[in-house]
C-alpha positions in Angstrom: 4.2 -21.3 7.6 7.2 -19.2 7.6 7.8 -16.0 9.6 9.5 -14.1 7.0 7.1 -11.5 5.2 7.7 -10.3 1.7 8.0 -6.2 1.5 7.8 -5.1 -2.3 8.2 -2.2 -4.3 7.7 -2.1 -8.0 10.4 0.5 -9.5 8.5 1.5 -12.8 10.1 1.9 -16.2 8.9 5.9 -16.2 11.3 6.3 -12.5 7.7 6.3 -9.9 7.9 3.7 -7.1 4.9 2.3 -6.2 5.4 0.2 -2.6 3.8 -0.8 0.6 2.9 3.1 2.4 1.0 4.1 -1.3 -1.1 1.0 -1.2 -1.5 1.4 2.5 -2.3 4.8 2.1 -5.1 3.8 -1.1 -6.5 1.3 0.6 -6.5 3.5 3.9 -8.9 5.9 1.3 -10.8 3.4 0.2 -12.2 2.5 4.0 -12.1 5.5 5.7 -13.8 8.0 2.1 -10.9 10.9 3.6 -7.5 11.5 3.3 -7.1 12.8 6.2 -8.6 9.8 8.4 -6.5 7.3 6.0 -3.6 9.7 7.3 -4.7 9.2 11.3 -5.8 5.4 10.6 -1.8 5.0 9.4 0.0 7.4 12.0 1.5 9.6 9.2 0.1 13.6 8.6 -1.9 14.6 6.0 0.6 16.2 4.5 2.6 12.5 4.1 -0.6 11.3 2.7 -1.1 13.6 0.4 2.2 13.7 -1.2 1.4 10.4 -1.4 -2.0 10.5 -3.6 -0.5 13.1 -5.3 2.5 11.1 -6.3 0.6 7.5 -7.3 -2.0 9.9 -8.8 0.9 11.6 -11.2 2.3 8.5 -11.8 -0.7 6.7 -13.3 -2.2 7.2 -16.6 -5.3 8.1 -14.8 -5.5 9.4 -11.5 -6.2 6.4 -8.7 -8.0 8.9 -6.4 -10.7 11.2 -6.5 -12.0 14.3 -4.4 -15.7 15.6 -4.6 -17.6 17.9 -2.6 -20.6 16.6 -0.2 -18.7 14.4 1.9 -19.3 14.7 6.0 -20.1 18.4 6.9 -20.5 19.4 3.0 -16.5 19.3 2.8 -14.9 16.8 0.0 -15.3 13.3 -0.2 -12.3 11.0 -1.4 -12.9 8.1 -3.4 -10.7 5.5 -5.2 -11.5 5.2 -8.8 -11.3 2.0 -11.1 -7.5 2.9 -11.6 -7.0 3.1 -8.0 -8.8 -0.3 -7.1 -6.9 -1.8 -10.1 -3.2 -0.9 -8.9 -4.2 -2.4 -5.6 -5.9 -5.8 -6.7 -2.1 -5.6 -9.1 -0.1 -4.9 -6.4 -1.4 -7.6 -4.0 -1.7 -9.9 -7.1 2.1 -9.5 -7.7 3.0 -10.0 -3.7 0.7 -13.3 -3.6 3.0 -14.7 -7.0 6.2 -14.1 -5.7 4.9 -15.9 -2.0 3.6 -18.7 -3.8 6.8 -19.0 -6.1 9.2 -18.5 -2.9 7.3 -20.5 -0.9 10.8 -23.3 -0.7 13.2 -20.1 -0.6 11.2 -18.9 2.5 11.5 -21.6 4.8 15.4 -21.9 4.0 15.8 -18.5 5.0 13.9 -19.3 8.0 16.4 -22.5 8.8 19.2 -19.9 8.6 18.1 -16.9 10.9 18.7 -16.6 14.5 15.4 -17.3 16.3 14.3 -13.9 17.9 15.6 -12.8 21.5 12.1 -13.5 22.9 11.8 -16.8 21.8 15.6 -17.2 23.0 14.2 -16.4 26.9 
């Protein structure tokens, strides 16, 4: 298996981005139920988190998360809806594709690279 990892973003025809931190950040929401603990769970602020959801969510026909009250302590609970769970499974759908289809291109970029300083020691 090869050591080089695959890092996409998808430019979108409408100008959004949707990449590696947004899912991260989506599927941070969808095991922690708060945007704030997705936030401490990645190292970034809330603040980076929620310019986040707020960006995916504007850039989706249909928001892909969702606030209610009633979480922990009465205060709001986030949850990922069916258009938020679908732009993940799509995301990771499109990264497992272009593995499988570069599988060859992979390993000859591996042949090619300089092997790391610690394996050099």
């Amino acid at each position: 298996m090869t050591d080089t990892r695959l890092c996409i973003r998808l430019d979108l025809a409408n100008g959004d981005r949707i990449g590696p931190g947004k899912i991260a950040v989506l599927e941070a929401i969808r095991n922690t139920g708060s945007i704030s603990e997705a936030a401490r769970h990645l190292g970034m602020s809330y603040r980076r988190a929620w310019m986040l959801v707020d960006q995916i969510n504007e850039t989706l026909r249909e928001p892909a998360v969702s606030t209610r009250q009633g979480g922990q302590h009465g205060g709001p609970w986030t949850v990922l809806t069916p258009a938020g769970e679908q732009v993940i499974k799509l995301y990771h759908t499109i990264e497992e594709h272009t593995r499988a289809s570069a599988r060859q291109e992979f390993r000859a970029i591996d042949k090619l690279i300089r092997q790391s300083k610690r394996a050099r020691s």
